[in-house]
PyMOL Python script that loads the backbone (N, CA, C, O; Angstrom):
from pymol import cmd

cmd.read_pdbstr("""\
ATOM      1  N   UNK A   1     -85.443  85.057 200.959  1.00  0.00           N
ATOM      2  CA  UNK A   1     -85.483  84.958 199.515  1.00  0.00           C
ATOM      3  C   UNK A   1     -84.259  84.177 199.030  1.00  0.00           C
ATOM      4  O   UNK A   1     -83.110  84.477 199.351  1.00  0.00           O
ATOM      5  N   UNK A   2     -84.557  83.253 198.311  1.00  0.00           N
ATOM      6  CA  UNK A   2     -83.555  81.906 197.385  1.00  0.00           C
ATOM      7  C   UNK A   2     -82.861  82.726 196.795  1.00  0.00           C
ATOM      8  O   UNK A   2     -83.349  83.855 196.747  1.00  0.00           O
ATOM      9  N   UNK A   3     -81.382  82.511 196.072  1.00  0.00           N
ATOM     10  CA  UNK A   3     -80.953  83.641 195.452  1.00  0.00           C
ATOM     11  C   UNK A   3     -80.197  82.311 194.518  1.00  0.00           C
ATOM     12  O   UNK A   3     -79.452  81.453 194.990  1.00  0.00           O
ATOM     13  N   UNK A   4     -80.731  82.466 192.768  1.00  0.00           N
ATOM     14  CA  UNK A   4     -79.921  81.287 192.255  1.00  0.00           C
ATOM     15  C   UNK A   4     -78.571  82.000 191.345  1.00  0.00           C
ATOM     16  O   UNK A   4     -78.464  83.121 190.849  1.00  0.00           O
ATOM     17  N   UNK A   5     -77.904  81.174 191.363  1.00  0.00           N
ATOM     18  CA  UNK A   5     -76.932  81.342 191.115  1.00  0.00           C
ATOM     19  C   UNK A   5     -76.307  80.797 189.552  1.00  0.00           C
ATOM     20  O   UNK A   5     -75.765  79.832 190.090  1.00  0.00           O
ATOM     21  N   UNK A   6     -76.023  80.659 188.415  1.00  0.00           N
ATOM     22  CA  UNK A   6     -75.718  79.937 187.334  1.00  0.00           C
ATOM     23  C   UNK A   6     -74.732  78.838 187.019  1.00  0.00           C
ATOM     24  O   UNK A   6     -74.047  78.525 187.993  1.00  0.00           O
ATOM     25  N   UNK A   7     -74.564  78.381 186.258  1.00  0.00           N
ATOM     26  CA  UNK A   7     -73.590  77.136 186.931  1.00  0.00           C
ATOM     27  C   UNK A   7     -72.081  78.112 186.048  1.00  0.00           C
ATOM     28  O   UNK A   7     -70.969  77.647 186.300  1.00  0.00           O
ATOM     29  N   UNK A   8     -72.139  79.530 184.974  1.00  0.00           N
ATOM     30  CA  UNK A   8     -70.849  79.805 185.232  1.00  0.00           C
ATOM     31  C   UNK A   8     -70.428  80.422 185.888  1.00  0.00           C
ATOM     32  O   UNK A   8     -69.290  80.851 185.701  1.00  0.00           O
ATOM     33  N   UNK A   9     -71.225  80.775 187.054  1.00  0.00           N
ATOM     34  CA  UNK A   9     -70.963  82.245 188.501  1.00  0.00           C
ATOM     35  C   UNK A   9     -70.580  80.551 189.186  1.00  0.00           C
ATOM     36  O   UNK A   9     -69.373  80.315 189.161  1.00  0.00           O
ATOM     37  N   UNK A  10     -71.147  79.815 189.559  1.00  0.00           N
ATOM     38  CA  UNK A  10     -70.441  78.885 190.194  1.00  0.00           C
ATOM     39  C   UNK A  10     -68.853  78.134 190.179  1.00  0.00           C
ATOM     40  O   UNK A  10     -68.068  77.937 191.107  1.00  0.00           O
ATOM     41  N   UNK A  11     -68.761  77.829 188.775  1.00  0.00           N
ATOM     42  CA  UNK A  11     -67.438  77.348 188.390  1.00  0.00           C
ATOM     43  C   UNK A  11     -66.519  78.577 188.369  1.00  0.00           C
ATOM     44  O   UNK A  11     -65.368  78.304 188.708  1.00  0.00           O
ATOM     45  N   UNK A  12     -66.837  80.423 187.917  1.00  0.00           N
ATOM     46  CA  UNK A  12     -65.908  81.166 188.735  1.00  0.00           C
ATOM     47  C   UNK A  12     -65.605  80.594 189.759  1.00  0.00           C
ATOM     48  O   UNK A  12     -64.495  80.075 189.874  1.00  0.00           O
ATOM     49  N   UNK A  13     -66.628  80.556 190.846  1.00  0.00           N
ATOM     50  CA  UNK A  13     -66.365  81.171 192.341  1.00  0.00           C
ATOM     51  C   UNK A  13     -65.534  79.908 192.480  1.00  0.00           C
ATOM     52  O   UNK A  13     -64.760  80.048 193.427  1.00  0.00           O
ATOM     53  N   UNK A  14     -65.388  78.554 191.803  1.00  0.00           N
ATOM     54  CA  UNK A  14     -64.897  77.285 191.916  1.00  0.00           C
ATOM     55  C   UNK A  14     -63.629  77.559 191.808  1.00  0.00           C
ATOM     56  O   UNK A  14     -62.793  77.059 192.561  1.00  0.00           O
ATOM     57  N   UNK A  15     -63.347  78.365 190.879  1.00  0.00           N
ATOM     58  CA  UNK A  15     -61.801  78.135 190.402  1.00  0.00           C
ATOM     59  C   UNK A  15     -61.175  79.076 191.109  1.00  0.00           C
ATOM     60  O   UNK A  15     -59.977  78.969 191.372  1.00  0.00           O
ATOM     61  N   UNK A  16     -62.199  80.517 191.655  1.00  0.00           N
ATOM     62  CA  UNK A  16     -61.361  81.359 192.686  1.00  0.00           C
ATOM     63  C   UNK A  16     -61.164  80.754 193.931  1.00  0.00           C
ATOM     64  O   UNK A  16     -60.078  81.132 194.370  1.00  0.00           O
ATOM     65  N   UNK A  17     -61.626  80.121 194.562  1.00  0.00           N
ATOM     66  CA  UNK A  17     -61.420  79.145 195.472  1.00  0.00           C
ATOM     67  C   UNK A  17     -60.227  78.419 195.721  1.00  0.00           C
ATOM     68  O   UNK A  17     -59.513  78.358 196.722  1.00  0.00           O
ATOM     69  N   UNK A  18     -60.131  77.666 194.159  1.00  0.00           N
ATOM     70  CA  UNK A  18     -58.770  76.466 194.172  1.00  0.00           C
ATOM     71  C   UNK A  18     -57.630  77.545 194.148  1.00  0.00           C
ATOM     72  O   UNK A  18     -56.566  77.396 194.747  1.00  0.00           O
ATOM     73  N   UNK A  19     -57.967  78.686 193.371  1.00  0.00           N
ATOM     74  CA  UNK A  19     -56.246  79.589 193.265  1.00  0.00           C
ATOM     75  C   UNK A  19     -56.169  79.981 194.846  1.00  0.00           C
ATOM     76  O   UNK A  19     -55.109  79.831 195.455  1.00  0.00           O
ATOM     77  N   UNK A  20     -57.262  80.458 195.444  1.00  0.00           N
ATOM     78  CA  UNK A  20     -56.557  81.176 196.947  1.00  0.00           C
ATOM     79  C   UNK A  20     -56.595  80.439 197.500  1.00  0.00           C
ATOM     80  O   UNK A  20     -56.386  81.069 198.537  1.00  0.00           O
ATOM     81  N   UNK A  21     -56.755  78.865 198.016  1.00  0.00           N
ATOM     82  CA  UNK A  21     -56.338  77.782 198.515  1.00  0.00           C
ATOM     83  C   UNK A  21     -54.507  77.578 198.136  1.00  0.00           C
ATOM     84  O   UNK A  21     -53.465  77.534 198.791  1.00  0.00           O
ATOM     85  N   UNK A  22     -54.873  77.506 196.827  1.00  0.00           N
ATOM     86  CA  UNK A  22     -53.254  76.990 196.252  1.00  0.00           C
ATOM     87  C   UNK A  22     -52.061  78.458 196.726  1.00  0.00           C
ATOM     88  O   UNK A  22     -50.978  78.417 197.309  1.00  0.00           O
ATOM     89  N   UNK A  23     -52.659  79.358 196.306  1.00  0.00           N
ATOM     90  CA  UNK A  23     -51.631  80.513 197.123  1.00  0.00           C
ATOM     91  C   UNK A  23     -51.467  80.688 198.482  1.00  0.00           C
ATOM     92  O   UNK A  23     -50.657  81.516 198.899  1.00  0.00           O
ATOM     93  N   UNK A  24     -52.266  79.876 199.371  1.00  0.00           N
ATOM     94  CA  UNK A  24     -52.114  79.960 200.582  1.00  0.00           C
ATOM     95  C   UNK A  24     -51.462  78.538 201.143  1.00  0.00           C
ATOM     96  O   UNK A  24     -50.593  78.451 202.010  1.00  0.00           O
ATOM     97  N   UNK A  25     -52.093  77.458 200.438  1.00  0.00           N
ATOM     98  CA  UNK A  25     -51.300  76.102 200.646  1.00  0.00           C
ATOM     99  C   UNK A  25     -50.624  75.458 199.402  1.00  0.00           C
ATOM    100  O   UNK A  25     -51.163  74.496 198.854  1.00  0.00           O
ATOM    101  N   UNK A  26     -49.391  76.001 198.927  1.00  0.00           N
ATOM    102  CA  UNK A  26     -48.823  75.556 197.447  1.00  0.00           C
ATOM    103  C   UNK A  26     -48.454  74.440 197.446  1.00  0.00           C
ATOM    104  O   UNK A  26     -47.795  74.198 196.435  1.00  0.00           O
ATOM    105  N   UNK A  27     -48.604  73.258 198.393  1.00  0.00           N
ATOM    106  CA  UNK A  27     -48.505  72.060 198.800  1.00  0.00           C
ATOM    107  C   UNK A  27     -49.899  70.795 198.010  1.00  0.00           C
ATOM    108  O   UNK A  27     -49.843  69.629 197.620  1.00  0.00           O
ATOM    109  N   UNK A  28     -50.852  71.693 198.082  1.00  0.00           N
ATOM    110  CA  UNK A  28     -52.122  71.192 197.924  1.00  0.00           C
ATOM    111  C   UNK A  28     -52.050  71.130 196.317  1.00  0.00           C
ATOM    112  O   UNK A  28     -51.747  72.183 195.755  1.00  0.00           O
ATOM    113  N   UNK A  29     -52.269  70.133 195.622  1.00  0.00           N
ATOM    114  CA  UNK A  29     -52.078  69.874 194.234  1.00  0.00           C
ATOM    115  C   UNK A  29     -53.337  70.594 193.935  1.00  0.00           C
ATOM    116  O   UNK A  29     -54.153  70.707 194.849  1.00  0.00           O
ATOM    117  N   UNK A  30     -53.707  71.302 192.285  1.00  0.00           N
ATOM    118  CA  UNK A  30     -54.629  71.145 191.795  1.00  0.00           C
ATOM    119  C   UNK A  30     -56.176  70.292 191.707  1.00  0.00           C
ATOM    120  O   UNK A  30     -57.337  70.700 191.714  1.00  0.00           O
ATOM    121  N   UNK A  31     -55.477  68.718 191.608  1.00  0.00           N
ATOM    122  CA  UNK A  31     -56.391  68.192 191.219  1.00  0.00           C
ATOM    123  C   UNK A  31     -57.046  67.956 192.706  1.00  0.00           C
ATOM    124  O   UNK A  31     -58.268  67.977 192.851  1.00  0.00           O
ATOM    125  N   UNK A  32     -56.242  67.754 193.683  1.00  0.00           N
ATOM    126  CA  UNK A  32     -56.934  67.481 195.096  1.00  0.00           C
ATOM    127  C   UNK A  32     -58.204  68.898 195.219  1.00  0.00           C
ATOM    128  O   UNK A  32     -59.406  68.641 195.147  1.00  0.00           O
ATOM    129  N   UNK A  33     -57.779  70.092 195.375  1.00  0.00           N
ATOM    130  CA  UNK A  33     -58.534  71.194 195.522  1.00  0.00           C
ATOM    131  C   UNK A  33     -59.475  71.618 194.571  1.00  0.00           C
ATOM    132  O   UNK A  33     -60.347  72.434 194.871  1.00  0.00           O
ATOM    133  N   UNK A  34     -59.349  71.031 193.217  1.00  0.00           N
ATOM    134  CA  UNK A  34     -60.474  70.489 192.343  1.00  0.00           C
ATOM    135  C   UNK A  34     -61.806  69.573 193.017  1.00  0.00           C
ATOM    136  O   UNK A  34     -63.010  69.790 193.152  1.00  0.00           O
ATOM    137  N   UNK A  35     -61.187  68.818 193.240  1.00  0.00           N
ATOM    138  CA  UNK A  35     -62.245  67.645 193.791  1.00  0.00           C
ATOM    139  C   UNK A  35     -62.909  68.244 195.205  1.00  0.00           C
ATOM    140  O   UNK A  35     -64.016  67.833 195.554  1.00  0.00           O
ATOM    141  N   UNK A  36     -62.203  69.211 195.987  1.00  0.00           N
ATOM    142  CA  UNK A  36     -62.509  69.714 197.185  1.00  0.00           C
ATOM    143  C   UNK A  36     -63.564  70.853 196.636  1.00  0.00           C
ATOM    144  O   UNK A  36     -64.591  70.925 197.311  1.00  0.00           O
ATOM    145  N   UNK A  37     -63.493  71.544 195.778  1.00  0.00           N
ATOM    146  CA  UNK A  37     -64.014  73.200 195.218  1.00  0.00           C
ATOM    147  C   UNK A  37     -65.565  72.003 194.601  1.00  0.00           C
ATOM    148  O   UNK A  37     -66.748  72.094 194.931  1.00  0.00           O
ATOM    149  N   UNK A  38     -65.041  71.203 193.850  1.00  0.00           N
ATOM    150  CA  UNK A  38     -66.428  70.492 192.943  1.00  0.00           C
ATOM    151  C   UNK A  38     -67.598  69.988 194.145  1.00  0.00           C
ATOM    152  O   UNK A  38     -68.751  70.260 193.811  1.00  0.00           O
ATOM    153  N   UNK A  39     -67.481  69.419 195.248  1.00  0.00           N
ATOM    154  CA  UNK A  39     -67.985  69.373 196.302  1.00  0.00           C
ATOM    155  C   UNK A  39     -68.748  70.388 197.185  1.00  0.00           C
ATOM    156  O   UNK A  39     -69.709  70.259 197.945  1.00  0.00           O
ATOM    157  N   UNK A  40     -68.163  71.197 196.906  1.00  0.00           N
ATOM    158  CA  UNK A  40     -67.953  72.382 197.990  1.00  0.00           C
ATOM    159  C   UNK A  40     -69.277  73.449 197.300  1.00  0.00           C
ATOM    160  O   UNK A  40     -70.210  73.997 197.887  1.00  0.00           O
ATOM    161  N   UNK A  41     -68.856  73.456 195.688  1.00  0.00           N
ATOM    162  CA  UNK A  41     -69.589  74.253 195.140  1.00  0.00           C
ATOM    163  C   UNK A  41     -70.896  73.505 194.490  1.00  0.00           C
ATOM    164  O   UNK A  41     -71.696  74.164 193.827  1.00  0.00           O
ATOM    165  N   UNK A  42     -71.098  71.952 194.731  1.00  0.00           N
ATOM    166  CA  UNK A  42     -72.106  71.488 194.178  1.00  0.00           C
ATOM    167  C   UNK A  42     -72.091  71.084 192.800  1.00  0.00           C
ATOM    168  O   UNK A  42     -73.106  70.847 192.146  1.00  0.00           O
ATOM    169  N   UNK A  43     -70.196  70.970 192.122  1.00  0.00           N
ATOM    170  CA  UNK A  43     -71.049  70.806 190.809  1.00  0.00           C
ATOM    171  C   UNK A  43     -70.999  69.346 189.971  1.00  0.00           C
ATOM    172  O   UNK A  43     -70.511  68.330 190.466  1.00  0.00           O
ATOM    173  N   UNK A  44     -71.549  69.401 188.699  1.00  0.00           N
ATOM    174  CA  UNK A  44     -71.770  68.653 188.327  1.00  0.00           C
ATOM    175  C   UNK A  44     -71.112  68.063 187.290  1.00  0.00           C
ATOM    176  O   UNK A  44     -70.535  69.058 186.851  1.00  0.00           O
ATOM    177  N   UNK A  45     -70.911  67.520 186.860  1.00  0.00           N
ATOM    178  CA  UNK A  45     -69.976  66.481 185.953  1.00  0.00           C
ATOM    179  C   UNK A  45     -69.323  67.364 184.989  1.00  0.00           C
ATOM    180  O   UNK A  45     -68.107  67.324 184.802  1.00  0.00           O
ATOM    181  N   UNK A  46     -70.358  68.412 184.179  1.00  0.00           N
ATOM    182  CA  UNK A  46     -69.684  68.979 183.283  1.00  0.00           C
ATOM    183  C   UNK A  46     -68.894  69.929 183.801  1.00  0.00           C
ATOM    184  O   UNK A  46     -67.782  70.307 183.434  1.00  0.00           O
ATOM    185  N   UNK A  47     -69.721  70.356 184.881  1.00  0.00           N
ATOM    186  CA  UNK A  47     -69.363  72.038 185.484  1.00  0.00           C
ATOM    187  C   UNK A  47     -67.497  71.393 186.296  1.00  0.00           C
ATOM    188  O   UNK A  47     -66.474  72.060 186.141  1.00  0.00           O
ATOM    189  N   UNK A  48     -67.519  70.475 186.831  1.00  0.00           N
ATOM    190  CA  UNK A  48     -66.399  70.058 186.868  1.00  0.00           C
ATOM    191  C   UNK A  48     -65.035  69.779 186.158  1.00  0.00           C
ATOM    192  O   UNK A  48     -63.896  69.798 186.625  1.00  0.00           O
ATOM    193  N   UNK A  49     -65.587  69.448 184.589  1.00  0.00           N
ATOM    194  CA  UNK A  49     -64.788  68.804 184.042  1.00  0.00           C
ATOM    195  C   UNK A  49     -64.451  70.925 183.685  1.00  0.00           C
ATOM    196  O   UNK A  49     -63.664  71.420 184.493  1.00  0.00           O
ATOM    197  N   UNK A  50     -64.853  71.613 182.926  1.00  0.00           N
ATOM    198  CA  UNK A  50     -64.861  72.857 182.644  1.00  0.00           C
ATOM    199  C   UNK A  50     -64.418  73.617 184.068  1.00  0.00           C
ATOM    200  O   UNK A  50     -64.545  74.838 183.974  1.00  0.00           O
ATOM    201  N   UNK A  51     -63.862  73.096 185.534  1.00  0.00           N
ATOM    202  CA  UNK A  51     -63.195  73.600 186.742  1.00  0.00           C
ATOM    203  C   UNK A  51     -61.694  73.484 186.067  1.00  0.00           C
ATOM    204  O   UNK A  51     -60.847  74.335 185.795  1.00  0.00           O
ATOM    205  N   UNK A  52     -61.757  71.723 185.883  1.00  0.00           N
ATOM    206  CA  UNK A  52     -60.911  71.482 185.797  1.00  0.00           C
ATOM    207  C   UNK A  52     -59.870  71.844 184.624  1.00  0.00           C
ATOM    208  O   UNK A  52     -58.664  71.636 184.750  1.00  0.00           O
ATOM    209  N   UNK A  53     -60.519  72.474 183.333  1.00  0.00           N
ATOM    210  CA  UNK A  53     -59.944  72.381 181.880  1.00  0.00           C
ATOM    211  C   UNK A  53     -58.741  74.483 182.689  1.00  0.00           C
ATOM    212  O   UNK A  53     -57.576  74.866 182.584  1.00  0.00           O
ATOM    213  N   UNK A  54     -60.045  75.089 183.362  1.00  0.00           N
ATOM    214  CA  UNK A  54     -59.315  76.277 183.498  1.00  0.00           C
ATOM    215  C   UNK A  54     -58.189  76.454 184.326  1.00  0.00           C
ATOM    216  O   UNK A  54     -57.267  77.270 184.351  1.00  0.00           O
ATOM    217  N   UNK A  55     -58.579  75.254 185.143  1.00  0.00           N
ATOM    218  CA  UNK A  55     -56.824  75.330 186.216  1.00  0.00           C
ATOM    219  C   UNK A  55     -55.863  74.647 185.080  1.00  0.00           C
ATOM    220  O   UNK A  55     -54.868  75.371 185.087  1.00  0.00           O
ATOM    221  N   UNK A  56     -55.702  73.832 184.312  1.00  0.00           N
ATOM    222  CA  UNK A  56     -55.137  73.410 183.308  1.00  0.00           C
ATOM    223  C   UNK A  56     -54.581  74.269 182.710  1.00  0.00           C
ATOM    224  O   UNK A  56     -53.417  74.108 182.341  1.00  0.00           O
ATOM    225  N   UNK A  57     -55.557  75.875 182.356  1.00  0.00           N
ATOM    226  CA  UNK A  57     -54.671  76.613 181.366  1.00  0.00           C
ATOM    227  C   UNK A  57     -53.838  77.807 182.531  1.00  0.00           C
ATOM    228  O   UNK A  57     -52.913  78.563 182.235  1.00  0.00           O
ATOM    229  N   UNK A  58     -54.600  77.643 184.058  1.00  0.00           N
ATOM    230  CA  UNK A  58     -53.777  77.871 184.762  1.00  0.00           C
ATOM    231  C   UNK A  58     -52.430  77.877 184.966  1.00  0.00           C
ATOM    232  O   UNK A  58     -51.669  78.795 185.273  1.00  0.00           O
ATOM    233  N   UNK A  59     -52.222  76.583 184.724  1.00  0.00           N
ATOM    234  CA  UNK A  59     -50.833  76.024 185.417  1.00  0.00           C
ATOM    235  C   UNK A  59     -49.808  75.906 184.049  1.00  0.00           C
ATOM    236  O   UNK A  59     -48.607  75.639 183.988  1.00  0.00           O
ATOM    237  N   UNK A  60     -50.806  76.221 182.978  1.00  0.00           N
ATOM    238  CA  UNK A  60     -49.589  76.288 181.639  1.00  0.00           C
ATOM    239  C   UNK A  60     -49.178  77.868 181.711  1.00  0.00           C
ATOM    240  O   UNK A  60     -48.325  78.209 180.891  1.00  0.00           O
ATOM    241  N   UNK A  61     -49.607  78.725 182.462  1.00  0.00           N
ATOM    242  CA  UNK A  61     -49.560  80.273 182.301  1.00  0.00           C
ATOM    243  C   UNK A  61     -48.494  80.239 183.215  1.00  0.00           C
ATOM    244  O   UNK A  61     -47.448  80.867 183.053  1.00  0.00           O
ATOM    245  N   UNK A  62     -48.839  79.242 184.536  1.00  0.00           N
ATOM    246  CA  UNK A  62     -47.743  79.543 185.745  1.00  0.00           C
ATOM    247  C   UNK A  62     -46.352  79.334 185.146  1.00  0.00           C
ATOM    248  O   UNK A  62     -45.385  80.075 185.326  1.00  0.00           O
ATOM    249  N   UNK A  63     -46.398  77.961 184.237  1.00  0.00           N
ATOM    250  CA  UNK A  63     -45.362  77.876 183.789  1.00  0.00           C
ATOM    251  C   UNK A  63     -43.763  78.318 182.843  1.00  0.00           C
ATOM    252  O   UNK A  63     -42.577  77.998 182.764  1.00  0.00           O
ATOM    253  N   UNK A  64     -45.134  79.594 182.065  1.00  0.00           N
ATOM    254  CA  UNK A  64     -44.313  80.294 181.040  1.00  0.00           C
ATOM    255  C   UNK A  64     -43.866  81.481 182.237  1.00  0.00           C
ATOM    256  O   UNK A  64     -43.117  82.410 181.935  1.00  0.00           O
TER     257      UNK A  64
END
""", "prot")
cmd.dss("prot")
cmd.show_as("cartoon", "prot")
cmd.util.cbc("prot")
cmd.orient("prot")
């Protein structure tokens, strides 16, 4: 049995991906493990650009 999935259970599982990558390799930039997670998880232009907007508010949180 197919089991579908939504494209915002996807872009979660996208962005949990890039953080436990990045906590395990803090070497690995964002945007590289972006482009690796968007691949990985199949997505698509928007679902990407909306990967990418949440590591964004990511890395302004890391910062404060």
């Amino acid at each position: 049995m197919t089991t579908i999935v939504g494209h915002n259970e996807l872009v979660r599982r996208a962005a949990s991906f890039v953080l436990d990558e990045h906590r395990e390799h803090p070497d690995r930039s964002f945007d590289s493990l972006s482009e690796e997670a968007s691949m990985r998880f199949n997505l698509g232009p928007l679902d990407s650009e909306a990967l990418r907007r949440i590591l964004c508010d990511e890395k302004a949180e890391e910062a404060h």
